[in-house]
C-alpha positions as CSV (number, residue, x, y, z in Angstrom):
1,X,-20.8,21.6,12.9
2,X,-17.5,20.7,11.6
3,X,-17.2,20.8,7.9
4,X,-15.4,17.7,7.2
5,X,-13.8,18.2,3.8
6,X,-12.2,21.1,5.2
7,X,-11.0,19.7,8.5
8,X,-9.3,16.4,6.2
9,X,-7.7,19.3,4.2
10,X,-6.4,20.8,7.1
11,X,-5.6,17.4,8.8
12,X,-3.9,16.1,5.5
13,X,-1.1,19.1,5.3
14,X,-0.6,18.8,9.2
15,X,0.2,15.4,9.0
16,X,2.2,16.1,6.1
17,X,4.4,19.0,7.5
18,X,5.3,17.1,10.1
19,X,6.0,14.4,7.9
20,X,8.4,16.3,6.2
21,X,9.9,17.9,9.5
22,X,10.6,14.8,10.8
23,X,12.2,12.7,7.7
24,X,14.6,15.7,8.0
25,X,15.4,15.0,11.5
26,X,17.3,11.5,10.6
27,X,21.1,11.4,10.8
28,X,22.9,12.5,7.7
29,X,24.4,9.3,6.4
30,X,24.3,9.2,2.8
31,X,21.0,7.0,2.7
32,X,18.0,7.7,0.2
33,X,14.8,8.0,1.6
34,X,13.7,5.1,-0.9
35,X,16.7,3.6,0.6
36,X,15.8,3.8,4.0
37,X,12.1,3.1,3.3
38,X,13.3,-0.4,1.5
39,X,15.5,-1.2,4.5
40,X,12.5,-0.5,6.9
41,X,10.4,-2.4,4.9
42,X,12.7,-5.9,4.8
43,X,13.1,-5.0,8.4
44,X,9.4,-5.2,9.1
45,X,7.8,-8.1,6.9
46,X,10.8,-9.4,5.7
47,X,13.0,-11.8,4.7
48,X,11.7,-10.8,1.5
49,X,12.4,-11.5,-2.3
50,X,13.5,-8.1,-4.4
51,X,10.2,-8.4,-6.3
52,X,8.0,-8.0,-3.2
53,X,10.2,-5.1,-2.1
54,X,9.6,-3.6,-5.3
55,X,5.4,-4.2,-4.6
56,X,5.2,-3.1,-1.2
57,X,7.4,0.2,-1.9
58,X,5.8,0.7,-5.3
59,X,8.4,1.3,-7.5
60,X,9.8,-1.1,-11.1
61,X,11.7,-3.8,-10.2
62,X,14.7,-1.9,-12.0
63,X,14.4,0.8,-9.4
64,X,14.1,-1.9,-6.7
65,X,17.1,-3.5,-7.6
66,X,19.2,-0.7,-7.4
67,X,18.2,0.5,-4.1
68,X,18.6,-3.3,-2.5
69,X,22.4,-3.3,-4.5
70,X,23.5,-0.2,-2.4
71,X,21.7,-1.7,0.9
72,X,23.5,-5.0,0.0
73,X,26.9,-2.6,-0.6
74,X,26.7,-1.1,2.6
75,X,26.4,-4.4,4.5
76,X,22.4,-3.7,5.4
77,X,21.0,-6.0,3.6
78,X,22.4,-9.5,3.3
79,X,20.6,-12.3,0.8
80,X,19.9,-15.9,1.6
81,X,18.0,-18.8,0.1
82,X,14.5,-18.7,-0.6
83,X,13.0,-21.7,1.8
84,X,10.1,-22.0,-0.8
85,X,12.2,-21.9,-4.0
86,X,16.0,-22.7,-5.0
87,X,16.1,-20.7,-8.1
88,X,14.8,-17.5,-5.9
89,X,16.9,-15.6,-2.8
90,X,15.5,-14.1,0.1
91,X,16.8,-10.1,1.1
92,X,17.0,-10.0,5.1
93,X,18.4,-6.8,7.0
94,X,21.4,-7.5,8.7
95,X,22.6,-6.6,11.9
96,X,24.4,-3.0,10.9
97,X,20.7,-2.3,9.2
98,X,18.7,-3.1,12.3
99,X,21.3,-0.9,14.1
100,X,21.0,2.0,11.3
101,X,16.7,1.6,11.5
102,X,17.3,2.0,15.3
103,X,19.4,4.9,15.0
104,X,16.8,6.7,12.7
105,X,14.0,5.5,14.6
106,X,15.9,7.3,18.2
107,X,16.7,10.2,16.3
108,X,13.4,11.0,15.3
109,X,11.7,10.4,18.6
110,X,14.4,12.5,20.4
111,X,13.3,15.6,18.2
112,X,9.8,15.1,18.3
113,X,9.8,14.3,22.4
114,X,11.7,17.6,23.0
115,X,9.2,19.8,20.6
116,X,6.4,17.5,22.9
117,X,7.6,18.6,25.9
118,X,7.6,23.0,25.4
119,X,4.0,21.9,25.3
120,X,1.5,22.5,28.3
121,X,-0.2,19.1,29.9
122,X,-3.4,20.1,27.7
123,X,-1.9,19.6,24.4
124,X,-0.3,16.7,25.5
125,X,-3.2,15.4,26.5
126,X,-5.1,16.1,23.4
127,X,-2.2,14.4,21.4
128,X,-2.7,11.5,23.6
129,X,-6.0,11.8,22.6
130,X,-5.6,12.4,18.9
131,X,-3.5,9.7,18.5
132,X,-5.9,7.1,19.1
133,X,-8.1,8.5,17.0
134,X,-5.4,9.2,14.0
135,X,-4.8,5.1,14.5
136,X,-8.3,4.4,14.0
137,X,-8.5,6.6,11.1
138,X,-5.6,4.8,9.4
139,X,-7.3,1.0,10.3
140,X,-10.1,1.8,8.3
């Protein structure tokens, strides 16, 4: 019988190496991983207004400001009106950022799909497998 505590101990730093290995494998363009992860984040639920940026990504709205100026600096971001309220503005990723999260997004599938593929049909399988079931784990 499987000892659970140990097998989410050893699940937990598998997940996390390769976490690691492949935030390394994104191009080398100057950008922050707090600055990449706010960019994803507009990209995915926004437009957005700095303060919900600063929620989702945990981190002071001072911090959360600075991140969104250089993303605005680097044309990635771009702000707009907030359709609810005047006195607020929207942050929405522009065109260059979509192109920069795609960039990121093919760079680390292109690693991972090559280290996939020195594997036998087995593994592959059982990652097919696992993956299903590391989904489910993170829905509950």
């Amino acid at each position: 019988m499987t000892d659970n505590a140990a097998l989410a101990s050893e699940l937990r730093l598998a997940v996390h190496r390769l976490t690691r290995t492949l935030r390394n494998q994104r191009p080398v363009d100057g950008l922050s991983l707090s600055q990449l992860s706010a960019l994803v984040t507009i990209w995915r639920e926004g437009p957005l207004r700095a303060g919900d940026v600063a929620a989702r990504e945990g981190v002071k709205p001072p911090s959360a400001t600075r991140v969104l100026a250089a993303l605005e600096a680097l044309g990635l971001i771009s702000r707009g009106p907030d359709p609810t309220d005047g006195r607020q503005v929207t942050l929405a990723v522009t065109p260059a950022g979509s192109a920069r999260i795609d960039e990121d997004i093919k760079a680390r599938d292109a690693w991972l799909a090559q280290r996939l593929s020195v594997l036998g049909d087995d593994d592959r399988q059982l990652l097919e497998r696992a993956v299903a079931v590391l989904k489910q784990l993170a829905e509950q």
